[in-house]
Chimera marker file (.cmm) of the C-alpha trace (Angstrom):
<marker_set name="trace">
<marker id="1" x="-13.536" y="10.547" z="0.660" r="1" g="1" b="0" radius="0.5"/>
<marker id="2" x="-11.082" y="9.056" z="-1.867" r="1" g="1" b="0" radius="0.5"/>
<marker id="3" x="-10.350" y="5.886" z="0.308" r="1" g="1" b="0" radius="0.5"/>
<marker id="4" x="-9.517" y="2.352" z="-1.841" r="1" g="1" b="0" radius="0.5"/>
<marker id="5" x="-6.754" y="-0.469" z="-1.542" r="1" g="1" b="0" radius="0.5"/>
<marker id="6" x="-3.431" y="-0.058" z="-1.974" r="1" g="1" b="0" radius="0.5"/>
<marker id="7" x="-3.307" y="-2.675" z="-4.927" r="1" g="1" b="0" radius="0.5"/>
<marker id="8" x="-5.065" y="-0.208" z="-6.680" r="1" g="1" b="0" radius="0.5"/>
<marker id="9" x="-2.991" y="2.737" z="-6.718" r="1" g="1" b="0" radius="0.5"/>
<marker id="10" x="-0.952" y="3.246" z="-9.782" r="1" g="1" b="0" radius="0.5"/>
<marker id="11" x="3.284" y="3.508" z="-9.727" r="1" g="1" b="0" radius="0.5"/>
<marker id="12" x="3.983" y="7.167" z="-8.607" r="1" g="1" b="0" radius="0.5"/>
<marker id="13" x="0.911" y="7.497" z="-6.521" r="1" g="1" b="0" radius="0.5"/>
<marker id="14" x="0.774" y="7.708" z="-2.675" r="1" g="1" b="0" radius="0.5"/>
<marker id="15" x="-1.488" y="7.119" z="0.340" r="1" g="1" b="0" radius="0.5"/>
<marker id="16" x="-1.856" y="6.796" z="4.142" r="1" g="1" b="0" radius="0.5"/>
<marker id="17" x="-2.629" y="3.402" z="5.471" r="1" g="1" b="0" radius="0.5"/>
<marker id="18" x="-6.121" y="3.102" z="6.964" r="1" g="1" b="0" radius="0.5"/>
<marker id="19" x="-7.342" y="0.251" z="7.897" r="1" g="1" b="0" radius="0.5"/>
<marker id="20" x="-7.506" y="-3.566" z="6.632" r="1" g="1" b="0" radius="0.5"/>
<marker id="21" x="-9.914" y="-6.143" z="5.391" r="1" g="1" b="0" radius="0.5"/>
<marker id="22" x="-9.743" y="-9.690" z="5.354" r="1" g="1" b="0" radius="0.5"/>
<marker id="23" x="-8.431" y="-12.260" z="7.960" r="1" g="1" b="0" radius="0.5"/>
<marker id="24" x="-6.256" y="-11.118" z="11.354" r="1" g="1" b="0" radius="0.5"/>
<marker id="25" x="-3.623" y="-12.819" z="11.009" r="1" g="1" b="0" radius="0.5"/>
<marker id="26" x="-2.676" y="-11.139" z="7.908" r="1" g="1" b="0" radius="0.5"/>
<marker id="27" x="-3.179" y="-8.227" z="9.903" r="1" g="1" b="0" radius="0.5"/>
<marker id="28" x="-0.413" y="-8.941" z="12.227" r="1" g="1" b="0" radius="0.5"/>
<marker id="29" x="1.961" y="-9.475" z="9.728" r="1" g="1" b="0" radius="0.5"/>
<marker id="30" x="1.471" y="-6.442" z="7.358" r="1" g="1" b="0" radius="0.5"/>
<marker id="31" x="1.876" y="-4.079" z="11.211" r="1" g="1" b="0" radius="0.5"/>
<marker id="32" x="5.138" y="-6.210" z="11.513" r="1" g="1" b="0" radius="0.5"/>
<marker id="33" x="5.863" y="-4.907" z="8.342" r="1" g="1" b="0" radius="0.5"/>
<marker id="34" x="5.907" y="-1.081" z="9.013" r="1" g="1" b="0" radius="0.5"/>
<marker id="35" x="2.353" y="-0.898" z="7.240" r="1" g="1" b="0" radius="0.5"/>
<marker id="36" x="0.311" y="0.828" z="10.406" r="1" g="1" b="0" radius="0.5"/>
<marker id="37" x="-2.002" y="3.223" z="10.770" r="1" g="1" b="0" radius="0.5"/>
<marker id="38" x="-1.127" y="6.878" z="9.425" r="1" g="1" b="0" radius="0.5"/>
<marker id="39" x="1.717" y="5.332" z="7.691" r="1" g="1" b="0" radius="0.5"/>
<marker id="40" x="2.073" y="7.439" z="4.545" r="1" g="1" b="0" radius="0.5"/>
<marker id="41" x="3.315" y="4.939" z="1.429" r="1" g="1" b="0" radius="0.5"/>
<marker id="42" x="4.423" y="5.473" z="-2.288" r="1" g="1" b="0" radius="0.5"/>
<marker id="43" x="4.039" y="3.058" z="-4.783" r="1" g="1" b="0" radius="0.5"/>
<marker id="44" x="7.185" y="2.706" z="-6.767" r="1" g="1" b="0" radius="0.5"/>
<marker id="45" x="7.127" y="0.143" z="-9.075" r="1" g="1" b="0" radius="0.5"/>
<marker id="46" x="5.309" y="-3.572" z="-10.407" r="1" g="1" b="0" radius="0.5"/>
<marker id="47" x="6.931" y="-6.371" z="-11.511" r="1" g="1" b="0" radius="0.5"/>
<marker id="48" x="7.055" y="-6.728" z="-15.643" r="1" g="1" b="0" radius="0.5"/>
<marker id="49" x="3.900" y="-8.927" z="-14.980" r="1" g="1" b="0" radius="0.5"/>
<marker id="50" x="2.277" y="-6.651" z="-12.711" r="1" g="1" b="0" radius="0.5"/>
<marker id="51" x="2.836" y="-8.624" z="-8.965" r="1" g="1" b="0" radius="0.5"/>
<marker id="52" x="4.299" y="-8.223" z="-6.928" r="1" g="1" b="0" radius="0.5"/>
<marker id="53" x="4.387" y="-4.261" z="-5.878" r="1" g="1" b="0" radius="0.5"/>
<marker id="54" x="7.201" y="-2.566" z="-4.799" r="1" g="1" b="0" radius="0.5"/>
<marker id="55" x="6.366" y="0.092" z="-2.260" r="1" g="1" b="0" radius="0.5"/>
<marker id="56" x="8.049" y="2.918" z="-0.112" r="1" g="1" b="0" radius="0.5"/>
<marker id="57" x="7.340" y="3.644" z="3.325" r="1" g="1" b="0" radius="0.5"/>
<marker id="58" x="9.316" y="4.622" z="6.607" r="1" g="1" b="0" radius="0.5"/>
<marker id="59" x="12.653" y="5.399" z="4.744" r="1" g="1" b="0" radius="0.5"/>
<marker id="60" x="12.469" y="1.465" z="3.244" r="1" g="1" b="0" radius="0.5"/>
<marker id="61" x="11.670" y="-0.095" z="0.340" r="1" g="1" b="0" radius="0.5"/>
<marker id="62" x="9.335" y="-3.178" z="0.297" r="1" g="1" b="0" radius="0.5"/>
<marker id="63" x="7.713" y="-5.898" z="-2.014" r="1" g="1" b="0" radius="0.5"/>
<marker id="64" x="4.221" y="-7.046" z="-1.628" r="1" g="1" b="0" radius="0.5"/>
<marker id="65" x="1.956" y="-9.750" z="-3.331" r="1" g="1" b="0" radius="0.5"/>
<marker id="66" x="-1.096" y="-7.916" z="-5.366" r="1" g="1" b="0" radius="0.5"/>
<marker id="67" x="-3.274" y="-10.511" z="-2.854" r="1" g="1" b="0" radius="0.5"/>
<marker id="68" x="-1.936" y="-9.048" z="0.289" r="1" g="1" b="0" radius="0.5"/>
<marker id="69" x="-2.166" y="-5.409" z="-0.758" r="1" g="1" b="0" radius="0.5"/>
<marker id="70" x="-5.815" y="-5.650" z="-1.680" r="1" g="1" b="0" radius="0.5"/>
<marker id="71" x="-6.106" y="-6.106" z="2.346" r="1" g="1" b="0" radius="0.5"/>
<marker id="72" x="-5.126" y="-2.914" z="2.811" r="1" g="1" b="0" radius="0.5"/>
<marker id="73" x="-7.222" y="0.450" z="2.795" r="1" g="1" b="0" radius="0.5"/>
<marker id="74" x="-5.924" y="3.556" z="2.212" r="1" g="1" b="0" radius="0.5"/>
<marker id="75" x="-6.505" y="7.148" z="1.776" r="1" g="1" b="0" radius="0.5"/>
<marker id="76" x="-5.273" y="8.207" z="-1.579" r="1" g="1" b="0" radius="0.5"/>
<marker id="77" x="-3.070" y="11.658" z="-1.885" r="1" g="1" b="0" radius="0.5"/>
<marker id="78" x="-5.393" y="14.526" z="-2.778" r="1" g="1" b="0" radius="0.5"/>
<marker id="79" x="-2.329" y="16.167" z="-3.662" r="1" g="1" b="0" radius="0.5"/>
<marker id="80" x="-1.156" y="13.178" z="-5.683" r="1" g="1" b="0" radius="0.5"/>
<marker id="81" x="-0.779" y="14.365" z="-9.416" r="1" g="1" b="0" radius="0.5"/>
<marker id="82" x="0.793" y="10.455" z="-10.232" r="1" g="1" b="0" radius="0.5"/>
<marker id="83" x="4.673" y="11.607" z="-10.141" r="1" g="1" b="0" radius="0.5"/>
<link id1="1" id2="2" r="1" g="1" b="0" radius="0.2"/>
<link id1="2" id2="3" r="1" g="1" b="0" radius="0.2"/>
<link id1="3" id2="4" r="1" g="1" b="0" radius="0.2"/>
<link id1="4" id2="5" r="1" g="1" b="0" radius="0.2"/>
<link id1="5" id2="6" r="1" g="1" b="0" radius="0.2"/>
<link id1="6" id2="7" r="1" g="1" b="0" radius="0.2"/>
<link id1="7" id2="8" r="1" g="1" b="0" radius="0.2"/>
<link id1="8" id2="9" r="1" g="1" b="0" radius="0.2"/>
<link id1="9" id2="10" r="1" g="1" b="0" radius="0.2"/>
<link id1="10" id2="11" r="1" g="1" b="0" radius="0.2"/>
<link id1="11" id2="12" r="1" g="1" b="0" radius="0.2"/>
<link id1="12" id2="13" r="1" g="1" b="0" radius="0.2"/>
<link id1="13" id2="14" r="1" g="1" b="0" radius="0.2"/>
<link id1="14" id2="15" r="1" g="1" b="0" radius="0.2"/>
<link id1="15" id2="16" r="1" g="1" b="0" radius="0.2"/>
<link id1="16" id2="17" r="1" g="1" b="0" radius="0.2"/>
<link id1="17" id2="18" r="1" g="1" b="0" radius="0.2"/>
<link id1="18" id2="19" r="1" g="1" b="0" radius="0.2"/>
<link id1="19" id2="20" r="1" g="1" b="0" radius="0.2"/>
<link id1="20" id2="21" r="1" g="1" b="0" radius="0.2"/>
<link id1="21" id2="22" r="1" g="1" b="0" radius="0.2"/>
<link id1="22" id2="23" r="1" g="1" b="0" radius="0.2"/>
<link id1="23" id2="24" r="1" g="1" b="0" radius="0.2"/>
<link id1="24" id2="25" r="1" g="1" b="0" radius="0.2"/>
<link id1="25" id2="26" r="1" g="1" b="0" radius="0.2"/>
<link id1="26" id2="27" r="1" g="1" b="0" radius="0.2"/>
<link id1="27" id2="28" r="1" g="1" b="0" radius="0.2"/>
<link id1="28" id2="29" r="1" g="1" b="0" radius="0.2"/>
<link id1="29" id2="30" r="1" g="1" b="0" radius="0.2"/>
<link id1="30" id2="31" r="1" g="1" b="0" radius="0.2"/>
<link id1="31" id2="32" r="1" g="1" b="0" radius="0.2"/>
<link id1="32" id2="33" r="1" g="1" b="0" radius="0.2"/>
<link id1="33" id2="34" r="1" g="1" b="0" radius="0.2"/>
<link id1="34" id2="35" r="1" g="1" b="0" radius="0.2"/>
<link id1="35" id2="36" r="1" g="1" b="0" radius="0.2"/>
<link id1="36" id2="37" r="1" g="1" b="0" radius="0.2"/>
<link id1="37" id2="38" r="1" g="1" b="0" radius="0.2"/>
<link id1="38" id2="39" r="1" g="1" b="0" radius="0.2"/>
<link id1="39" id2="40" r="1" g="1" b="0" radius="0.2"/>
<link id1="40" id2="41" r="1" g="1" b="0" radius="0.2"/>
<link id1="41" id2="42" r="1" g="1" b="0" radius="0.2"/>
<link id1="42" id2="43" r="1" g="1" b="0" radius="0.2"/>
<link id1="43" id2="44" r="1" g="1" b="0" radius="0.2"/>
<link id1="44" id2="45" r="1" g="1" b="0" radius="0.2"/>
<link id1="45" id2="46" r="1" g="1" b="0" radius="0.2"/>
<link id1="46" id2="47" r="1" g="1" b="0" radius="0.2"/>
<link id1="47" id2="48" r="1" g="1" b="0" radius="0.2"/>
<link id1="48" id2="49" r="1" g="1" b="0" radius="0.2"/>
<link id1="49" id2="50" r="1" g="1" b="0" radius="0.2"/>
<link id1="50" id2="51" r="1" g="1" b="0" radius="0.2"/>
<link id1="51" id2="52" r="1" g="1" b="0" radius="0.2"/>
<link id1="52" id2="53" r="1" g="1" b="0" radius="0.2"/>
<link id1="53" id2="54" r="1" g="1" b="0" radius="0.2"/>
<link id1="54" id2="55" r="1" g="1" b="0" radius="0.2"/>
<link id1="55" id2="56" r="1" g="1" b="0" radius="0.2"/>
<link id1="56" id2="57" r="1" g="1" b="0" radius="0.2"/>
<link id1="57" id2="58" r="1" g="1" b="0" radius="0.2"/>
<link id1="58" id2="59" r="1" g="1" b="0" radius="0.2"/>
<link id1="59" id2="60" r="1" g="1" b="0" radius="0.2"/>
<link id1="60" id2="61" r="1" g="1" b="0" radius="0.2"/>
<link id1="61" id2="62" r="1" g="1" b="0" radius="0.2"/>
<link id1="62" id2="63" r="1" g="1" b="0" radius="0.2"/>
<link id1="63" id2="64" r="1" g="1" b="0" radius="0.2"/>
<link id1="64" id2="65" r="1" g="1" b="0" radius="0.2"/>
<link id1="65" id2="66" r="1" g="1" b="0" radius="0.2"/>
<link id1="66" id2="67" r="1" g="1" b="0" radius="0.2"/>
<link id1="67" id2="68" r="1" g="1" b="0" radius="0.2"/>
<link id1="68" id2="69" r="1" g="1" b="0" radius="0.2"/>
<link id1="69" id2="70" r="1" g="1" b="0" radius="0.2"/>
<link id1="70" id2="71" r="1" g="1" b="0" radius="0.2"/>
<link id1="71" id2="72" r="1" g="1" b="0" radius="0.2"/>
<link id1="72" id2="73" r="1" g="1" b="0" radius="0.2"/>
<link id1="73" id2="74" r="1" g="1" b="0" radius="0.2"/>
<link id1="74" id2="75" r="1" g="1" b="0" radius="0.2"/>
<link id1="75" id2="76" r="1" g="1" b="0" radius="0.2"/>
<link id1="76" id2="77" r="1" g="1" b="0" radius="0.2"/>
<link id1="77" id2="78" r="1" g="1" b="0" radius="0.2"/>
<link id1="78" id2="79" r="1" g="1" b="0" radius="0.2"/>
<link id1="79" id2="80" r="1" g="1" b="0" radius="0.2"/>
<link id1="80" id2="81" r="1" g="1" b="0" radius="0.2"/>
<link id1="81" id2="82" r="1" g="1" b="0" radius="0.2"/>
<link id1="82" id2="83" r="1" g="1" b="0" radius="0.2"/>
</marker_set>
């Protein structure tokens, strides 16, 4: 299984949301967000100092601290050849 947190994906690289870690309130917030389960999500870009992310899910783009995204498992792209 090639399942690890979204803050460590690289630009160009996708994933399906899985699960989280960390404290539920956080949890809450990132669902608000778009960021469910079996959402599928492309990372687009990082800041010039690498945080926050930008990422692309559900037709929208959206920025997310390093911190935060480290909460959140996903299942990396098999298919995913980093374009």
């Amino acid at each position: 299984m090639n399942r690890t947190t979204l803050d460590q994906l690289k630009a160009g690289e996708r994933g399906v949301v899985q699960g989280y870690q960390g404290e539920e309130d956080l949890h809450y917030r990132l669902k608000e967000l778009g960021l469910v389960h079996g959402t599928r999500i492309l990372v687009k870009r990082f800041a010039p100092l690498g945080d926050p992310m930008e990422v692309v899910l559900r037709g929208y783009s959206l920025s997310i601290r390093k911190q935060d995204a480290a909460k959140i498992l996903v299942q990396k792209d098999k298919n995913d050849d980093g374009k």
